[in-house]
C-alpha positions in Angstrom: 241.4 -90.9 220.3 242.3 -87.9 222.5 242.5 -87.8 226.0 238.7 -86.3 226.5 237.1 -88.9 224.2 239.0 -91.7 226.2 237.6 -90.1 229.5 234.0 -89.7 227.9 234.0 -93.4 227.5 235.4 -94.9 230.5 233.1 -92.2 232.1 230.3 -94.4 230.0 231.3 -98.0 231.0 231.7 -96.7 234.6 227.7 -95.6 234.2 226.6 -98.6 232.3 229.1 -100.5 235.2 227.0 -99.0 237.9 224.8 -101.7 238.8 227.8 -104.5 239.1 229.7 -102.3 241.6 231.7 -104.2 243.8 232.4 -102.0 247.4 234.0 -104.7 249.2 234.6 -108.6 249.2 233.1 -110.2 252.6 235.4 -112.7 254.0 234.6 -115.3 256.5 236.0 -118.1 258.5 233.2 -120.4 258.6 233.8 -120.9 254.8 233.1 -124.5 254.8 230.9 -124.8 257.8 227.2 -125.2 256.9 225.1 -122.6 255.6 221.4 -122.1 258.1 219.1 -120.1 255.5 215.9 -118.0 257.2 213.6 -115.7 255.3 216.6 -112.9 255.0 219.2 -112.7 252.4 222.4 -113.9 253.9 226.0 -113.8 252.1 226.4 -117.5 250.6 230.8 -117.7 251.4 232.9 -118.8 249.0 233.2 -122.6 248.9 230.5 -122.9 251.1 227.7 -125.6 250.7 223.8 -124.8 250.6 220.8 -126.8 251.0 218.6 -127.6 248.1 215.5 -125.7 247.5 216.7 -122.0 248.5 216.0 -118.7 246.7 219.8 -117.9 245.3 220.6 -114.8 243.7 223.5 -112.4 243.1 223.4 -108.8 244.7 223.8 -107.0 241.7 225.5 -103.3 244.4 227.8 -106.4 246.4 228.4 -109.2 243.2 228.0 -111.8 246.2 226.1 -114.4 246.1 223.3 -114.5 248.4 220.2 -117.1 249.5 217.3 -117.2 251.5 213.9 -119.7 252.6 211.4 -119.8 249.6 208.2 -117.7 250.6 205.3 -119.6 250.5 204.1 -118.1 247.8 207.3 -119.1 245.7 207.3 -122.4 246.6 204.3 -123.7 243.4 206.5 -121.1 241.3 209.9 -122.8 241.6 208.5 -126.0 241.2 207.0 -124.5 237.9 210.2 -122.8 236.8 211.9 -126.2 237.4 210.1 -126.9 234.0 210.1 -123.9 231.9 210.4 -124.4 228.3 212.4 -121.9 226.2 210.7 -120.3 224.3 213.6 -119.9 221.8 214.4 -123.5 221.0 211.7 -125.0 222.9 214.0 -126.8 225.1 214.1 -127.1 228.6 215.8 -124.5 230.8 219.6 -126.6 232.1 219.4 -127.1 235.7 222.5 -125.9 236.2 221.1 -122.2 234.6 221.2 -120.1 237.6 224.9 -121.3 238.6 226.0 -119.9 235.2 224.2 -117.0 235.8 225.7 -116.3 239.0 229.1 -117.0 237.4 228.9 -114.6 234.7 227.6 -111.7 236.7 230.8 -112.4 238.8 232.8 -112.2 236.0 231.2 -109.0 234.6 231.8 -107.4 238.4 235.8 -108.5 238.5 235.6 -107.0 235.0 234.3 -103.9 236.4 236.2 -103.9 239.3 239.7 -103.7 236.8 238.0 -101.4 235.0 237.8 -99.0 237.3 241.2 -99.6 238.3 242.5 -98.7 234.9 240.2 -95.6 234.9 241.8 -94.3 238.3 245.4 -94.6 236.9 244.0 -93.2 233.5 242.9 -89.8 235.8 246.2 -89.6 237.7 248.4 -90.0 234.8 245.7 -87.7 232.3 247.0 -84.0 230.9 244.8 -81.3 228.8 246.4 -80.2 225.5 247.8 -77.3 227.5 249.5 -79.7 230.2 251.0 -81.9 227.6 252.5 -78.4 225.2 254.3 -77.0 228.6 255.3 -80.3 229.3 256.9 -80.6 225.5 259.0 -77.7 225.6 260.3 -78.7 229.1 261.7 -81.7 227.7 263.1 -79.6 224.9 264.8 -77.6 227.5 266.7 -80.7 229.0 268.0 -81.8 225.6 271.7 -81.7 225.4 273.0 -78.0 224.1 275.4 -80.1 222.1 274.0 -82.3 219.1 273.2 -85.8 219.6 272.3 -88.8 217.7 270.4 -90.8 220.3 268.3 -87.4 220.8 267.1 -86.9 217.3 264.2 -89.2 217.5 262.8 -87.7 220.5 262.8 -84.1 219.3 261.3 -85.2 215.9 258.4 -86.9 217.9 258.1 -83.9 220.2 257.6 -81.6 217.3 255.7 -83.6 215.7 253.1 -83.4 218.6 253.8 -80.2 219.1 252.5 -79.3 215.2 249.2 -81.1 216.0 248.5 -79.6 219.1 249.5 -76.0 217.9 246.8 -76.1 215.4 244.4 -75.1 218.1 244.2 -71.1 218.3 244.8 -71.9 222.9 247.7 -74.3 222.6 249.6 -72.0 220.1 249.1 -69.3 222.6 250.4 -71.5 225.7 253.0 -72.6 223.7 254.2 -68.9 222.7 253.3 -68.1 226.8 255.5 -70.7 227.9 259.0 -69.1 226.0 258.1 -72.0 222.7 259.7 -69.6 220.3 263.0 -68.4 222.2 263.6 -72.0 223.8 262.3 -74.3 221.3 262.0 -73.4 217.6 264.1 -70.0 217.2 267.3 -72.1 218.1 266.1 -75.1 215.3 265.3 -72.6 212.3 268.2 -70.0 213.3 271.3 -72.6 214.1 270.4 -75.8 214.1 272.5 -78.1 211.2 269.8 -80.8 210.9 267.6 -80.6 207.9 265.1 -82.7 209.3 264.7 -80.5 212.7 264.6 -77.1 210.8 262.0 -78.9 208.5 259.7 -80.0 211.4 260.6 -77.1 213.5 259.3 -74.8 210.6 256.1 -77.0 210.1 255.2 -75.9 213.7 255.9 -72.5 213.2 253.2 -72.5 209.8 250.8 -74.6 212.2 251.0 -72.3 214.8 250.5 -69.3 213.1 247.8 -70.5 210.8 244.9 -68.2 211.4 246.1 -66.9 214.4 246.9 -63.2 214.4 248.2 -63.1 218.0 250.5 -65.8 217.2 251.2 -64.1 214.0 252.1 -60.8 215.5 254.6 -62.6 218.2 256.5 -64.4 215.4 256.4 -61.4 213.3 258.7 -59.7 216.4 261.0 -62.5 216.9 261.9 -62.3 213.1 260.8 -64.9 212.1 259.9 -63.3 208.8 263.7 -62.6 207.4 265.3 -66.2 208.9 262.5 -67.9 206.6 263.5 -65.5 203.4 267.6 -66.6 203.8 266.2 -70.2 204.0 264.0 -70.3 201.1 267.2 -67.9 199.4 270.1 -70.5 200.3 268.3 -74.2 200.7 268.6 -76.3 197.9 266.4 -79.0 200.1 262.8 -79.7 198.5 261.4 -80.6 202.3 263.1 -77.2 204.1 261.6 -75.4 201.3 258.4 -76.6 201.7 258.0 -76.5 204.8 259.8 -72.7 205.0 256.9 -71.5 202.1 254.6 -72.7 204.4 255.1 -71.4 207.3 256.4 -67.9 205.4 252.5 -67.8 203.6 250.7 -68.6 207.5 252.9 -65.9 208.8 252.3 -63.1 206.1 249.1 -63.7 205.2 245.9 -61.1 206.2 248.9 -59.0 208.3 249.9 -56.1 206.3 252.5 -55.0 208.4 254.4 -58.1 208.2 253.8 -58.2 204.2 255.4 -54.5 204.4 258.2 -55.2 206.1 259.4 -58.7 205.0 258.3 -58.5 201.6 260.1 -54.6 200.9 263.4 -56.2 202.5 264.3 -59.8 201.7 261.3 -61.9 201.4 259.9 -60.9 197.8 263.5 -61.6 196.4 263.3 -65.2 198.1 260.3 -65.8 196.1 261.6 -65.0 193.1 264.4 -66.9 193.6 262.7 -70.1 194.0 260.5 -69.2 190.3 264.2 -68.9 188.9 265.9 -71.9 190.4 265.7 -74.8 187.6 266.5 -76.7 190.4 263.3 -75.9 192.7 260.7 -79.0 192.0 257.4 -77.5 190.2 255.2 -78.2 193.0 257.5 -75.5 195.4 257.2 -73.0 192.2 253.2 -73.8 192.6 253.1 -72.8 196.1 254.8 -69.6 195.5 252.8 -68.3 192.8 249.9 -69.2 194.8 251.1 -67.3 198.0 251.7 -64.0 195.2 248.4 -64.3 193.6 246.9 -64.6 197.0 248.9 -61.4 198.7 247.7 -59.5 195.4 244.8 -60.4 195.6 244.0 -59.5 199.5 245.2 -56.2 198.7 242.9 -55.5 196.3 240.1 -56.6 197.8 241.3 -55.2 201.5 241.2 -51.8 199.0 238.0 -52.6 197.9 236.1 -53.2 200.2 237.1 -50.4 202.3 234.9 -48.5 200.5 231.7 -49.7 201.7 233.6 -50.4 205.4 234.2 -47.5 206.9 236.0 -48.6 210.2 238.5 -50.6 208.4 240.2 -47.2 207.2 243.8 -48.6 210.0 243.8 -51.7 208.0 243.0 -50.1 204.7 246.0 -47.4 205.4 248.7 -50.1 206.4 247.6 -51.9 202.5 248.0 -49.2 201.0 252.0 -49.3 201.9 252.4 -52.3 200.4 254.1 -52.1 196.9 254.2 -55.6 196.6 253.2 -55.3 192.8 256.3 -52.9 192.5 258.4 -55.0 194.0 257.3 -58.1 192.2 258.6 -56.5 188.6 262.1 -54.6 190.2 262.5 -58.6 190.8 261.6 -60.1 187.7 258.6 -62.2 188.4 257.0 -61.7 184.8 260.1 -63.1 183.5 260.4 -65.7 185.9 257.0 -67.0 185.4 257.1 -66.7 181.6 260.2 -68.9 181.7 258.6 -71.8 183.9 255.8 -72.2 181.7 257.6 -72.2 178.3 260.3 -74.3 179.2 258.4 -77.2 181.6 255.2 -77.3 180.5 255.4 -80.7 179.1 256.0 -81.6 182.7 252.9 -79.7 183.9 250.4 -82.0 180.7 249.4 -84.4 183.2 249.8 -81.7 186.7 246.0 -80.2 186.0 246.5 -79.2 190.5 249.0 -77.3 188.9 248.2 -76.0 185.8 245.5 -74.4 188.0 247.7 -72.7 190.2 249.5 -71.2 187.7 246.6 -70.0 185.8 245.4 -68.5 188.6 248.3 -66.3 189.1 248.9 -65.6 185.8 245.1 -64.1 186.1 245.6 -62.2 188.9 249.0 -60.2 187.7 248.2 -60.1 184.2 247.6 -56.6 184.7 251.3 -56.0 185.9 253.0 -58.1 183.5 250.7 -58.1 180.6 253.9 -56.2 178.2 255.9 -59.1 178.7 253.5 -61.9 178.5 251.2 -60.7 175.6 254.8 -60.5 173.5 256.0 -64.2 174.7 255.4 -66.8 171.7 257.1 -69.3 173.9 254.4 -68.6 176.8 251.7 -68.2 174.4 252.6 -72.0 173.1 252.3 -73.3 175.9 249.0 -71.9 177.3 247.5 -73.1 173.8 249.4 -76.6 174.5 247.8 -77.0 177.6 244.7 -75.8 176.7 244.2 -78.2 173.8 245.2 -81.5 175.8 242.7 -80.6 178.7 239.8 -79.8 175.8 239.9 -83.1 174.6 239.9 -84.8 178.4 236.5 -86.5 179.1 238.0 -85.3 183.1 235.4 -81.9 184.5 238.2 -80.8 186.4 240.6 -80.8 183.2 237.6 -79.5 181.4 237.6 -76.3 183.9 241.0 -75.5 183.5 241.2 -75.7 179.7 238.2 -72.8 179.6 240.1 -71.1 182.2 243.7 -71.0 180.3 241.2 -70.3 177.1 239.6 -67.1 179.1 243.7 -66.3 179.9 244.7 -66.8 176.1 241.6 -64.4 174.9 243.0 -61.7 177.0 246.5 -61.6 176.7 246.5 -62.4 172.7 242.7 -61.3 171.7 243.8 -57.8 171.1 240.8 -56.5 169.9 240.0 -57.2 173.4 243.1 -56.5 175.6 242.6 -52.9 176.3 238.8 -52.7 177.8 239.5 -56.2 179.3 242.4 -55.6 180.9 241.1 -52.4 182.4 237.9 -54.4 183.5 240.2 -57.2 185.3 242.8 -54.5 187.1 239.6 -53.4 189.0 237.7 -56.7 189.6 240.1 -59.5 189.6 238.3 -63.5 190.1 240.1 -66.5 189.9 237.2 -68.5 188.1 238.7 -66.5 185.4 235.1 -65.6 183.8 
C-alpha cells in the first residue's frame, strides 16, 4: 500500500470516526461526591455513583457519560423496556445492557482517539513519490566515496526503490532534475567494482527510460549508450548482462538518433557478441534477437508509414540514416544466429518462449540473410526438429509456433516459392508469420 492509499483510508476511519470524537476529557473533584440529577443532561464523573431510575446515555461528540430525570412521559416506557424480549433469541434483555453499552462506546472513542494520533504522526512523517526520489539520491550523496561493506545493503535497497518509483514518467524526470544520473547511477555503471550495484544501478536506468523520451534523450547525452555496449562486450556475468540488454533496448528503442549513433559505433558489435559467446545463457541470446527484430522492424514500419503521414517526414529522415541492416551483416549476425540454432536447439525442445523469439527474428531478417540461411542443412534441421516436436503437442501455444517455424521453413527452403515471397515479406514484414 502506497502512501496515498494509506492516507485514503485513515482519511475513511477518521469519517466513519466522526461521531465518537473525543474534544476533551472533563475532570472534576467532586468525583465521589453524590450525583443531584434535574431534567438536563449533566456529565456522570468517573467513579461517581447515580441514583437508580435516571435516563443514562453516552454523548456520542464528548464519549462521556451523561444522565438526567426521566420525563414523564418516559417513565411507562422504562418500566416497559425493563422487560423487553429479544427478539433474536427471545430472551430477556440483561439488566446490566446499557452499562455494556456505555463501555464499548468508550472503548470505540479511546480507539478513535489513538487513531487519530497515529494519523497525525502519519501526516508529519508522510512524503509524495517526488519527496521520497530527492530524498534517495541525497542519501546516495552521503555514502562513503570509498567502498564499504556495511553500505552495500543500503544502496541495494535505495535502488531498488528508486527502480519502482522511476517507472512513473514524473519521478524519472525529478530524479534526472535532481543530478540522479551524474551523482547516482553514472558513477555505479561507469566505475563501480560491484556486480550487484552495476546490475541494479542499470535496472534503474532501463526503468527510467522505459517509454520516456525525455528521459531517453538525457541518458542518450550522458553516454549512457557506449558504457552499456563495453558492458554487454566485456561481462561474462548472466545478471549485468541482463540487466545491461535491458536498459540498452529502453534506451534505443523509438529514438533514431540514439539507434544511429550507438548502433554505427559500438553497440551493434556488442550484440553480436553476445549471439557468438557459447558462454552467454540462451535466454540473454533471446533478448537480443528480440531487441534486432524489433529495431528492424520500427524502421520499416517508421518508413512506411510515413507515407500516408505527412508531418512525420523529421522522424522519417533521421530512419532513414540508420543502416542497422548493413551493420548487422559487416558483423556477422546471419552467421551467428545460424550457429545458435543448429548447435543448441536440443536445448530450445522444451523453451517454446523461446523458440518464439527466435522465429520471430529469423522472420523479420530473412530478407537480409536469406543466402546464408536457405543454404544451412544444419539450420534447416533444426527448424524441422522443432517444428515436428511442437506438431505433435496437444499445447495451442506449441501448436502456434510449430505453424509459424512451418511458415519460416516454406520460405527459406520452398523454392518454388522463395523469390515472390521473399519479395512480398521485404515489403510487409508480420511476426504472426502468415
Amino acid at each position: 500500500m502506497n502512501g496515498k492509499q494509506l492516507f485514503l483510508v485513515l482519511a475513511t476511519v477518521l469519517v466513519l470516526g466522526s461521531s465518537l470524537q473525543v474534544e476533551a476529557t472533563e475532570t472534576t473533584d467532586n468525583k465521589t461526591g453524590q450525583f443531584v440529577p434535574t431534567k438536563e443532561w449533566q456529565v456522570i464523573n468517573e467513579g461517581q455513583a447515580i441514583p437508580k431510575g435516571l435516563h443514562v446515555r453516552i454523548n456520542l461528540q464528548t464519549g462521556l457519560k451523561e444522565a438526567k430525570l426521566l420525563d414523564e412521559s418516559e417513565r411507562g416506557t422504562a418500566l416497559q423496556s425493563s422487560q423487553t424480549i429479544d427478539e433474536t433469541d427471545g430472551e430477556p434483555l440483561p439488566l446490566d445492557y446499557k452499562k455494556d453499552l456505555i463501555e464499548a462506546s468508550q472503548r470505540h472513542a479511546k480507539e478513535y482517539v489513538e487513531l487519530r494520533k497515529a494519523y497525525k504522526e502519519f501526516q508529519k512523517n508522510f512524503r509524495t513519490d517526488g519527496e521520497l526520489v530527492v530524498q534517495l539520491i541525497g542519501q546516495y550523496r552521503n555514502f562513503s566515496k570509498n567502498p564499504l561493506e556495511s553500505e552495500l545493503k543500503p544502496k541495494l535497497d535505495a535502488l531498488e526503490t528508486l527502480e519502482f518509483l522511476l517507472h512513473q514518467i514524473d519521478n524519472a524526470l525529478v530524479f534526472i532534475d535532481n543530478g540522479g544520473l551524474d551523482d547516482v547511477l553514472l558513477p555505479i555503471v561507469v566505475n563501480d567494482t560491484n556486480t550487484a550495484l552495476r546490475v541494479s544501478a542499470m535496472r534503474v536506468l532501463g526503468s527510467l527510460t522505459s517509454n520516456n523520451p525525455k528521459a531517453q534523450i538525457k541518458v542518450f547525452e550522458k553516454s549512457f549508450g557506449s558504457h552499456l555496449s563495453q558492458i554487454i562486450i566485456s561481462s561474462t556475468n548472466t545478471a549485468e548482462i541482463s540487466s545491461a540488454l535491458h536498459a540498452f533496448g529502453a534506451l534505443l528503442r523509438k529514438f533514431p538518433l540514439a539507434q544511429k549513433r550507438v548502433l554505427s559505433t559500438s553497440g551493434t558489435q556488442a550484440l553480436i557478441r553476445v549471439l557468438r559467446s557459447p558462454e552467454m545463457e540462451l535466454r540473454s541470446k533471446g533478448k537480443v534477437v528480440t531487441l534486432i527484430s524489433d529495431l528492424v522492424q520500427e524502421k520499416r514500419f517508421a518508413l512506411e508509414g510515413s507515407k500516408d503521414m505527412p508531418d512525420a517526414a523529421s522522424s522519417t529522415a533521421q530512419y532513414v540514416l540508420i543502416e542497422f541492416e548493413p551493420w548487422l551483416e559487416t558483423q556477422g549476425y546471419c552467421r551467428a544466429l545460424d550457429d545458435v540454432l543448429s548447435k543448441d536447439f536440443l536445448h530450445l525442445l522444451d523453451q517454446p518462449e523461446l523458440v518464439e523469439q527466435f522465429s520471430t527474428a529469423i522472420w523479420t531478417t530473412q530478407s537480409m540473410c536469406h543466402s546464408v540461411w536457405s543454404q544451412s542443412s544444419a539450420l534447416r534441421h533444426a527448424l524441422l526438429t522443432i517444428r515436428n516436436r511442437y506438431a505433435n503437442s496437444k499445447d495451442e501455444y506449441r501448436l502456434e509456433v510449430s505453424h509459424a517455424l512451418n511458415n519460416i521453413c516454406k520460405r527459406l527452403y520452398d523454392k518454388a516459392k522463395q523469390h515472390t515471397e521473399l519479395a512480398h515479406n521485404k515489403r510487409k514484414p508480420s511476426h504472426k508469420f502468415h
